[in-house]
N, CA, C and O atoms as CSV, one atom per row, in Angstrom:
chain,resi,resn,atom,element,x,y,z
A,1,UNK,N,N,89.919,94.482,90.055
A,1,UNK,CA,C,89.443,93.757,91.222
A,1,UNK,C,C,89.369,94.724,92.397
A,1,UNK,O,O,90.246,95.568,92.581
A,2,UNK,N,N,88.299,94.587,93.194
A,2,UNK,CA,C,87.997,95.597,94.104
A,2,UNK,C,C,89.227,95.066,95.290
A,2,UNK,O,O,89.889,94.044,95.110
A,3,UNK,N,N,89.352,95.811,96.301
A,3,UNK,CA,C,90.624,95.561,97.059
A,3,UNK,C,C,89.937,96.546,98.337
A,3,UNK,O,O,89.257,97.573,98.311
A,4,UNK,N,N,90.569,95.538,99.639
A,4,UNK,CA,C,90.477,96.174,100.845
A,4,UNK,C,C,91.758,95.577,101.523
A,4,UNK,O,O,92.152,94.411,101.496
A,5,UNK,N,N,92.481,97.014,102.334
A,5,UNK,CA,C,93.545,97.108,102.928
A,5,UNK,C,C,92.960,97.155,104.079
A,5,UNK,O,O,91.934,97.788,104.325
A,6,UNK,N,N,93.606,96.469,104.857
A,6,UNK,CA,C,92.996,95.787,106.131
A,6,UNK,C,C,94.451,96.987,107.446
A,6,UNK,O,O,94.359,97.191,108.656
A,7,UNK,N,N,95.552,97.465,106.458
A,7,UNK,CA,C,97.054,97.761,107.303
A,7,UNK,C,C,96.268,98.764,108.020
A,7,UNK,O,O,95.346,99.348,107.450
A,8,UNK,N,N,96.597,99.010,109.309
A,8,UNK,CA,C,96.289,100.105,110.106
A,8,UNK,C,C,95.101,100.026,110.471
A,8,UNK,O,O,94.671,101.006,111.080
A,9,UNK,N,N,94.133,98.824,110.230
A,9,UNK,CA,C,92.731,98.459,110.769
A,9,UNK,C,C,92.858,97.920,112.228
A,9,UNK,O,O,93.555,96.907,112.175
A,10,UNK,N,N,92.473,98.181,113.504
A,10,UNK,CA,C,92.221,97.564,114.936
A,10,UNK,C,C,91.629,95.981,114.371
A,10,UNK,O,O,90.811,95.918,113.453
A,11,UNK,N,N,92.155,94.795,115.037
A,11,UNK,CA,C,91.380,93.813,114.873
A,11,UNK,C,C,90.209,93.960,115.425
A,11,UNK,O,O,89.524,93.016,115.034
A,12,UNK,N,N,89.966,94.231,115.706
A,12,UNK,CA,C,88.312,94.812,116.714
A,12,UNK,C,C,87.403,94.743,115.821
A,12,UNK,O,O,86.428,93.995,115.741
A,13,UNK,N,N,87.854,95.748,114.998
A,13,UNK,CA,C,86.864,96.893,114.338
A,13,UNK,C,C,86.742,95.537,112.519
A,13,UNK,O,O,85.958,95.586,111.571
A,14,UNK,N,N,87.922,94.545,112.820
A,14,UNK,CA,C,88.219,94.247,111.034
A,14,UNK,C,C,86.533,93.521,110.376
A,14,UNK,O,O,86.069,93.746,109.258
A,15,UNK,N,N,85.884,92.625,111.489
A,15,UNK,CA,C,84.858,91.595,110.822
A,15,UNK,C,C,83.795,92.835,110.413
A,15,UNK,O,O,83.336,92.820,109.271
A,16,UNK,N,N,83.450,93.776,111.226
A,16,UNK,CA,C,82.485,94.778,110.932
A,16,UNK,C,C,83.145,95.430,109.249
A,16,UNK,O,O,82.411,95.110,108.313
A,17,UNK,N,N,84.010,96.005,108.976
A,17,UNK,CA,C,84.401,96.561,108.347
A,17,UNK,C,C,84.358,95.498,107.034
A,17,UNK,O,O,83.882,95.908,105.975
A,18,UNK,N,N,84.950,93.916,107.158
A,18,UNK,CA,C,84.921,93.182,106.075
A,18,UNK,C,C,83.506,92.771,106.107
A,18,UNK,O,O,83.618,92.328,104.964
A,19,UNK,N,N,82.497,92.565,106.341
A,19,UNK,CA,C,81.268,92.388,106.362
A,19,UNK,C,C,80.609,93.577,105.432
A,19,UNK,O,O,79.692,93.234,104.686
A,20,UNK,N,N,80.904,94.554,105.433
A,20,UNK,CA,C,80.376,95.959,105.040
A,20,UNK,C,C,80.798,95.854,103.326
A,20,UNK,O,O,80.058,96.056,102.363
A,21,UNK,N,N,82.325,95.445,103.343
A,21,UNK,CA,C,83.039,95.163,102.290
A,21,UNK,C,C,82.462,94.370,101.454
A,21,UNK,O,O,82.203,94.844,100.347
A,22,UNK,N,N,82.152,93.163,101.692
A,22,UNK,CA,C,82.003,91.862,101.178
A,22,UNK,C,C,80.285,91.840,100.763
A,22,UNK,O,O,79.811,91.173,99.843
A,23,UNK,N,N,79.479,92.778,101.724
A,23,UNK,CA,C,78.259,92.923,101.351
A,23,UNK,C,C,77.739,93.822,100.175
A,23,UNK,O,O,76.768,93.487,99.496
A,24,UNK,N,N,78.402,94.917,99.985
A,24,UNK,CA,C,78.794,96.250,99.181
A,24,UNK,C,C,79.463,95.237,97.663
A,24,UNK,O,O,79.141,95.514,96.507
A,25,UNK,N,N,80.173,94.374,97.944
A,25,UNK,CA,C,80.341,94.169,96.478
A,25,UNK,C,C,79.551,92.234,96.154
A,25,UNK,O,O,79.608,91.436,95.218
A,26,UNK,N,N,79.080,92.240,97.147
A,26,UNK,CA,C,77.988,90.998,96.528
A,26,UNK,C,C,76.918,91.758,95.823
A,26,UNK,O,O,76.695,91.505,94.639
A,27,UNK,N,N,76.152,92.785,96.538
A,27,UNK,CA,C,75.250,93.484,95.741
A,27,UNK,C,C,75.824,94.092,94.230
A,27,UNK,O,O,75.048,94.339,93.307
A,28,UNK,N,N,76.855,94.228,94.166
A,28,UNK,CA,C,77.409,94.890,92.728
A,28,UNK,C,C,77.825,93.187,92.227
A,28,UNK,O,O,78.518,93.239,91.211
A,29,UNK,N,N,77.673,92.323,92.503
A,29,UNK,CA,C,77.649,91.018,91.896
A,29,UNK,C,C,78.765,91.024,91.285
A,29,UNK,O,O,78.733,90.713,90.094
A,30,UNK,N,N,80.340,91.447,92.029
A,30,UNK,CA,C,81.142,90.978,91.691
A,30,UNK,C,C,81.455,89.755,92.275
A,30,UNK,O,O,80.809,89.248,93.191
A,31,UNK,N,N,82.732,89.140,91.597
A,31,UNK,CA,C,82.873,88.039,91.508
A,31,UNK,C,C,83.982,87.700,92.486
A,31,UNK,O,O,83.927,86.632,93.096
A,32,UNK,N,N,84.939,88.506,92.663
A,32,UNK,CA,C,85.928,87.750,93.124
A,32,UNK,C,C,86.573,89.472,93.799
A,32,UNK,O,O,86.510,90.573,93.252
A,33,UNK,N,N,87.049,89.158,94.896
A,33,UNK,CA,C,88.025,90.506,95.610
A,33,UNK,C,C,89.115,89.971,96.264
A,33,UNK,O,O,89.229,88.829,96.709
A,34,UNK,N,N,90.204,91.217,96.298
A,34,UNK,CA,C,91.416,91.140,97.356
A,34,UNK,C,C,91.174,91.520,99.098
A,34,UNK,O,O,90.227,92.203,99.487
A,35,UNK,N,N,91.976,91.071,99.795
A,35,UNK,CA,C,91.769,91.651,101.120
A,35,UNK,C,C,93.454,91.619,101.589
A,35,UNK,O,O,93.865,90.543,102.023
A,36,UNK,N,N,94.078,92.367,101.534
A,36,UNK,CA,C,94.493,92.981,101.813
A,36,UNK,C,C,95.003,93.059,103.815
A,36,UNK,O,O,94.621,93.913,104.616
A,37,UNK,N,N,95.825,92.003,104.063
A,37,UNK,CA,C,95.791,91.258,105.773
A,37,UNK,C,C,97.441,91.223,106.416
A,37,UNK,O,O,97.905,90.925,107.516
A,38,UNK,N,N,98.073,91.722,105.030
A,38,UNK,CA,C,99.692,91.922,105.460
A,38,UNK,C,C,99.831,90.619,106.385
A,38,UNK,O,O,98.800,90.114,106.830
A,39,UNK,N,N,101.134,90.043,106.697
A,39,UNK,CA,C,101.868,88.663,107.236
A,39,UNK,C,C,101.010,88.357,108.621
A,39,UNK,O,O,101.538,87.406,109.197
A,40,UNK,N,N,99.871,88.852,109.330
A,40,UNK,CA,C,99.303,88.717,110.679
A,40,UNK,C,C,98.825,87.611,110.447
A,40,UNK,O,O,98.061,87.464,109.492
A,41,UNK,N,N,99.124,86.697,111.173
A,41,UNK,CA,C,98.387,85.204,111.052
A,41,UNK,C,C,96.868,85.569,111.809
A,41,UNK,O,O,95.798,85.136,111.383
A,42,UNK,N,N,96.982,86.269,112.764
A,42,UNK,CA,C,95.925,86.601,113.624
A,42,UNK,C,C,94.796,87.597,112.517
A,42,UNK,O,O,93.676,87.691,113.019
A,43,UNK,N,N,94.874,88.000,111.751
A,43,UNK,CA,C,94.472,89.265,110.953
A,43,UNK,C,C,93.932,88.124,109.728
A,43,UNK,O,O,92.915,88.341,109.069
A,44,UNK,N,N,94.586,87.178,109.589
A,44,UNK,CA,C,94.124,86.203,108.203
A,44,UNK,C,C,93.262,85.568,109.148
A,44,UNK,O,O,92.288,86.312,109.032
A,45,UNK,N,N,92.937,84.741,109.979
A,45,UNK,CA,C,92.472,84.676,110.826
A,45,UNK,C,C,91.022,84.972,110.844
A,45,UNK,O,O,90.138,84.143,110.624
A,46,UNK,N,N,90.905,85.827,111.037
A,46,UNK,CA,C,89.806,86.982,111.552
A,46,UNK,C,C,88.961,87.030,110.053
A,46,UNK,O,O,87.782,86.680,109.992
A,47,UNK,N,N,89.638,87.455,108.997
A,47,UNK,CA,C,88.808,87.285,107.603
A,47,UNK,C,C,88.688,86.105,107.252
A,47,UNK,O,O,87.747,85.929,106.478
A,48,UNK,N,N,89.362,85.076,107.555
A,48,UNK,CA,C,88.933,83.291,107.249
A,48,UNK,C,C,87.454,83.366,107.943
A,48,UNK,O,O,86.507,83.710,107.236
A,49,UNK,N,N,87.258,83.063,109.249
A,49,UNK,CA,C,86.358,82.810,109.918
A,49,UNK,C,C,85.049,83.837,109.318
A,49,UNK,O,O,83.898,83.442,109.130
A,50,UNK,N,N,85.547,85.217,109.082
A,50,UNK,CA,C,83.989,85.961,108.457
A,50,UNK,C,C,84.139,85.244,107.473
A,50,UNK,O,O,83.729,84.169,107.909
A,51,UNK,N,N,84.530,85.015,106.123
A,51,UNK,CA,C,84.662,84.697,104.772
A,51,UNK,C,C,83.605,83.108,105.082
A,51,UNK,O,O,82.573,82.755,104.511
A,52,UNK,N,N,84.202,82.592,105.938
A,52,UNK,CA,C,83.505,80.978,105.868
A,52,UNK,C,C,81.927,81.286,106.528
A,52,UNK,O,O,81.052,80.423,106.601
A,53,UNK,N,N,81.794,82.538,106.929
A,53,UNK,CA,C,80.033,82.306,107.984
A,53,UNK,C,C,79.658,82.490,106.450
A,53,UNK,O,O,78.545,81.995,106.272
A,54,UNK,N,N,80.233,83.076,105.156
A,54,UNK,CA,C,79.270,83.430,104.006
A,54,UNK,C,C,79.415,81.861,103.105
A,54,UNK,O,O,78.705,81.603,102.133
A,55,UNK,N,N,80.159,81.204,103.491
A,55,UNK,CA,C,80.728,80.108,102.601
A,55,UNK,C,C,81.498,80.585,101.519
A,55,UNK,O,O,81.508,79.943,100.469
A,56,UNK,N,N,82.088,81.535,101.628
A,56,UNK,CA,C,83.494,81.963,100.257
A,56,UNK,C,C,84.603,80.915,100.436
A,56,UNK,O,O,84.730,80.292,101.491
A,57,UNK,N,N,85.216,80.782,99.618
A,57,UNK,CA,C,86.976,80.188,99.428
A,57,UNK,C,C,87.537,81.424,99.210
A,57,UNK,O,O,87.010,82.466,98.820
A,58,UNK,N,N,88.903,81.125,99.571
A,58,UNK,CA,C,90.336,82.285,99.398
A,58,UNK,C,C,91.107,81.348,98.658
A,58,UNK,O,O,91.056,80.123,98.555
A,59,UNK,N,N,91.987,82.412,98.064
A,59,UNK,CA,C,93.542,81.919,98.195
A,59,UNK,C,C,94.217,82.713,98.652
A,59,UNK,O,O,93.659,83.667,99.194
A,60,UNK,N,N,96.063,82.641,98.623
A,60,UNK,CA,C,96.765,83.598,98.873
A,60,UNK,C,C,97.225,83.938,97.973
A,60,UNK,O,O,97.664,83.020,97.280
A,61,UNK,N,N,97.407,85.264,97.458
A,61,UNK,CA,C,97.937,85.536,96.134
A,61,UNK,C,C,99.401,84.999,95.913
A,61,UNK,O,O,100.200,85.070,96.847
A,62,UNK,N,N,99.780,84.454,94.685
A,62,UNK,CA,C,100.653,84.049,94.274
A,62,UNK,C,C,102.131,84.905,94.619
A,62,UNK,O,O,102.423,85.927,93.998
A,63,UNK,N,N,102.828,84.445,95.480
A,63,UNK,CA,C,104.161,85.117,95.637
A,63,UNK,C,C,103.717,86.482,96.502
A,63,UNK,O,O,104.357,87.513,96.708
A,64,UNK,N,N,102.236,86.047,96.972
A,64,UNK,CA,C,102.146,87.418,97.919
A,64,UNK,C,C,100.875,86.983,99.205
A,64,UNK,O,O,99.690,87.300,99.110
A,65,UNK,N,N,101.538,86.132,100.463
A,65,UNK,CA,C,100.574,85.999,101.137
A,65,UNK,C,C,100.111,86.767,102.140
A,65,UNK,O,O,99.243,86.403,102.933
A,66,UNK,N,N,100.791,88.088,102.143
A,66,UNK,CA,C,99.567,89.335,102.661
A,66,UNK,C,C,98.458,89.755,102.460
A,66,UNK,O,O,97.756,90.573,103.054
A,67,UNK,N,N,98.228,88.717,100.954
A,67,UNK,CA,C,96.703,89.416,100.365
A,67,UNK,C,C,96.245,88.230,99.617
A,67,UNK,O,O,96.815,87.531,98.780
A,68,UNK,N,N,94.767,88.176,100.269
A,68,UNK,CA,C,93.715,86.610,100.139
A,68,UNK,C,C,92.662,87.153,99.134
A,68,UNK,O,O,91.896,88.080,99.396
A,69,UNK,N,N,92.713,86.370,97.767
A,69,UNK,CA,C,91.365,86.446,96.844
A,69,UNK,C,C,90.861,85.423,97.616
A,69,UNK,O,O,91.252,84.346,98.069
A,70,UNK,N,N,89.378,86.440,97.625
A,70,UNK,CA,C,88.303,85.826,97.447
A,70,UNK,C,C,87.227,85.803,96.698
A,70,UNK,O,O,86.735,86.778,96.129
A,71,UNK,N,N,86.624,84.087,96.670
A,71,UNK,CA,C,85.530,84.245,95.128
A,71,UNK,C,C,84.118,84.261,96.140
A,71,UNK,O,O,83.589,83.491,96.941
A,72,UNK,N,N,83.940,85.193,95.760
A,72,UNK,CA,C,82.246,85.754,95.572
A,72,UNK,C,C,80.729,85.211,95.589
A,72,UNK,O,O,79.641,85.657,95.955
A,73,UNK,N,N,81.123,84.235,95.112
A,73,UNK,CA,C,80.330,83.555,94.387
A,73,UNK,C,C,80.569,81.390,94.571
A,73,UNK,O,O,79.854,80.633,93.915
């Protein structure tokens, strides 16, 4: 599963950067990715709101809610 670490990203800079992400592996027609948002409610946040302008769902990974699958598709 492709994976983006969001730790040490400026919130500024994160929707540009997950946009780039999320576009880069729709064209490779994967299915499902990690993101990678460590405990920042503000930082989950920020990838909810891009994730929903595409209409994706998340979850939080099981026993690990620093890092949100999302399906692709």
């Amino acid at each position: 599963m492709n994976s983006l670490d969001l730790h040490g990203i400026r919130h500024s800079e994160v929707k540009v950067i997950l946009d780039q992400f999320l576009w880069d592996n729709m064209q490779k027609k994967v299915k499902e990715i990690s993101v990678i948002t460590g405990h920042s409610e503000y930082m989950k946040n920020i990838v909810k709101e891009c994730i929903y302008d595409y209409n994706m769902t998340y979850q939080e990974e099981y026993l690990n809610p620093g890092k949100l699958i999302i399906k692709l598709v």
